[in-house]
N, C-alpha and C positions, 0 to 999 in steps of 0.2 A: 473460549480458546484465546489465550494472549500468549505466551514463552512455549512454542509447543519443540522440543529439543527432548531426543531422550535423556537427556543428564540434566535437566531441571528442570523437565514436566513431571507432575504427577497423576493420576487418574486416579480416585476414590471408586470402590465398588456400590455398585446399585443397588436398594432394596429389592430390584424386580428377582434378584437371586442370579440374573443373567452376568458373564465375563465383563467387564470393563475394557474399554479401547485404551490399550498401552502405549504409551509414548512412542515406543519402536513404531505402530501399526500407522500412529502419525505420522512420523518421519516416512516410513515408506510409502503412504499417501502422498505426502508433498511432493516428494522426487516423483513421482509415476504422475502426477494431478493433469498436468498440462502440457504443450509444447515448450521446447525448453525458457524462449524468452518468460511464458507465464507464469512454469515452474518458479523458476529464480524471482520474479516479483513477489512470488505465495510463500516461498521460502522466508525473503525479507522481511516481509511485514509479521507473516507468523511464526514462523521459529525462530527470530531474531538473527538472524544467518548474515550479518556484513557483508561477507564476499559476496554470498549474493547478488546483493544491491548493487556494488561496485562491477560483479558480471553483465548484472544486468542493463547498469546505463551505458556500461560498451556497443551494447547487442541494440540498446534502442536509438542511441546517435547512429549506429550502422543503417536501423530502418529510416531514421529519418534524414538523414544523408541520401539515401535512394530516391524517398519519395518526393528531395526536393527535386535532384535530378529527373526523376518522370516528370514532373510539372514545368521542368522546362526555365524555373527560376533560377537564377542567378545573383545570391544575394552579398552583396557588399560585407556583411562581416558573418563567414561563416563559423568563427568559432562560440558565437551565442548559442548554437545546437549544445554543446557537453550541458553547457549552467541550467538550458533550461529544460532539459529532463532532471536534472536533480532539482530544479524547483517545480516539475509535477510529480518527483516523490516526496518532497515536502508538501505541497496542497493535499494530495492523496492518505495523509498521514503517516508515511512509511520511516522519512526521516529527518529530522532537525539537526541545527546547528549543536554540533558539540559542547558542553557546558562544562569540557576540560579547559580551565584557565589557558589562556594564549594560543588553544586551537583554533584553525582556520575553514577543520572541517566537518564531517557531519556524524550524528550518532543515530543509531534506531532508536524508533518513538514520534510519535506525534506532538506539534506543536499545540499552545493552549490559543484562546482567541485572547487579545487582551484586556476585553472589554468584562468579559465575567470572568476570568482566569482560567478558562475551561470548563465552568458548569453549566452555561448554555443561559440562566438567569443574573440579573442584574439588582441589587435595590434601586428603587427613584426615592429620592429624596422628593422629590412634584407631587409622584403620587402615593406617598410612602405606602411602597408596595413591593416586593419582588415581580421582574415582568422580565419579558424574554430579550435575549441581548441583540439591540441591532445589529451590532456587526457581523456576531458569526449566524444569527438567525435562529440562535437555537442550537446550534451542534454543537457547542465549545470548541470548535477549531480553528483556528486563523484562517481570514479571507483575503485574499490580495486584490489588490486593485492594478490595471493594466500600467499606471504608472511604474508602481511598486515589479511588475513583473518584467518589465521592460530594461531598469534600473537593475536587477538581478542579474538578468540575461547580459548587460553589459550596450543597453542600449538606448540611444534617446528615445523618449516618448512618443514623437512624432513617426519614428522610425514603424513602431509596434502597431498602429492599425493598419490592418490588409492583411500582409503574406505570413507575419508574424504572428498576428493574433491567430488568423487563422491554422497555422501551425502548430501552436499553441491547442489551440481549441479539439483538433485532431486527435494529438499524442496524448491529453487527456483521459476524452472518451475511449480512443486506442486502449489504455492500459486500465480504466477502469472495465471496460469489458473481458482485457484479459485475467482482471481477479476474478470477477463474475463466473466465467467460464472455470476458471482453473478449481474455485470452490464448490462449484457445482461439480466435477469431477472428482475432487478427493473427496467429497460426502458420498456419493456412489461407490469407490473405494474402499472408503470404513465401513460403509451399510453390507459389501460383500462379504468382507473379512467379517463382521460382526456375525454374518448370516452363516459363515465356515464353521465359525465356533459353535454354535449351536448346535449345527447339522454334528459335528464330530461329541458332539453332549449328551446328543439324544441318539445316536450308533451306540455309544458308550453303557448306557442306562441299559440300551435294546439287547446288548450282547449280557 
């Protein structure tokens, strides 16, 4: 699953002789998958959906605006909340810095790690060997360090452990469990639709 859009996904048919899940049947997954903040996360990362994303980090500054207020914090520069939901959809792979000359802002897709350029392996020249990249670990993704996230957010170093990180650390697991969830709903969606087809195949055959 990567560009899942009716107008430039395609599905190939299966040898099992069974229908193929169509683009549309995607698309109407994604919209039905989750609540809406999840939807729009599921939409961004997989149909390539911009507005989305841009709905969506309204909707999560909104939550995390709240839950500073519950906690009773009062933090000195609140306008670090917008930057760093957009840098945990950049961690999350959702979206990176635009790579239109003189933009300031961001495209869909994932960043690479720089250490293997995104393959997750690295050569040593020590041990002339391919071996796994320290930085990203292995996943080919870019990893940040709390300096690095701090400086993003718009904020000194010093500032970012405590209320920060752990804010941070929150909206994180927050929005990876709301992929979790929302993918786990639209595969129960497709598996129903897929199960329609069939049942209206084998009526068919019956009549």
């Amino acid at each position: 699953m990567s560009k899942l859009s009716p107008k430039i996904c395609r599905f190939e048919p299966r040898t099992t002789g069974t229908a193929p899940v169509s683009s549309e049947d995607v698309s109407t997954a994604l919209g039905m998958a989750a609540s809406r903040p999840a939807g729009l996360l599921l939409r961004a990362k997989w149909a390539m959906d911009y507005q989305a994303a841009v709905a969506f980090v309204e909707l999560q500054v909104e939550r995390t605006e709240k839950r500073i207020a519950r906690r009773r914090w009062k933090p000195k520069n609140k306008l670090a909340v917008r930057p760093m939901v957009w840098l945990a959809m950049r961690e999350l792979g959702i979206v990176r810095p635009s790579r239109v000359y003189g933009s300031t802002g961001y495209e869909l897709g994932a960043e690479k790690c720089g250490g293997c350029d995104g393959v997750g392996r690295r050569y040593s020249r020590r041990q002339e060997k391919n071996i796994q990249c320290e930085r990203c670990e292995g996943s080919g993704e870019k990893r940040w360090t709390d300096n690095e996230r701090a400086s993003r957010c718009g904020l000194h170093h010093t500032s970012w452990a405590g209320n920060w990180a752990d804010l941070y650390d929150w909206m994180l697991e927050d929005m990876r469990a709301m992929q979790r969830k929302a993918v786990a709903q639209m595969w129960v969606l497709l598996a129903d639709v897929h199960s329609e087809h069939l049942d209206e195949k084998r009526d068919g055959h019956g009549g």
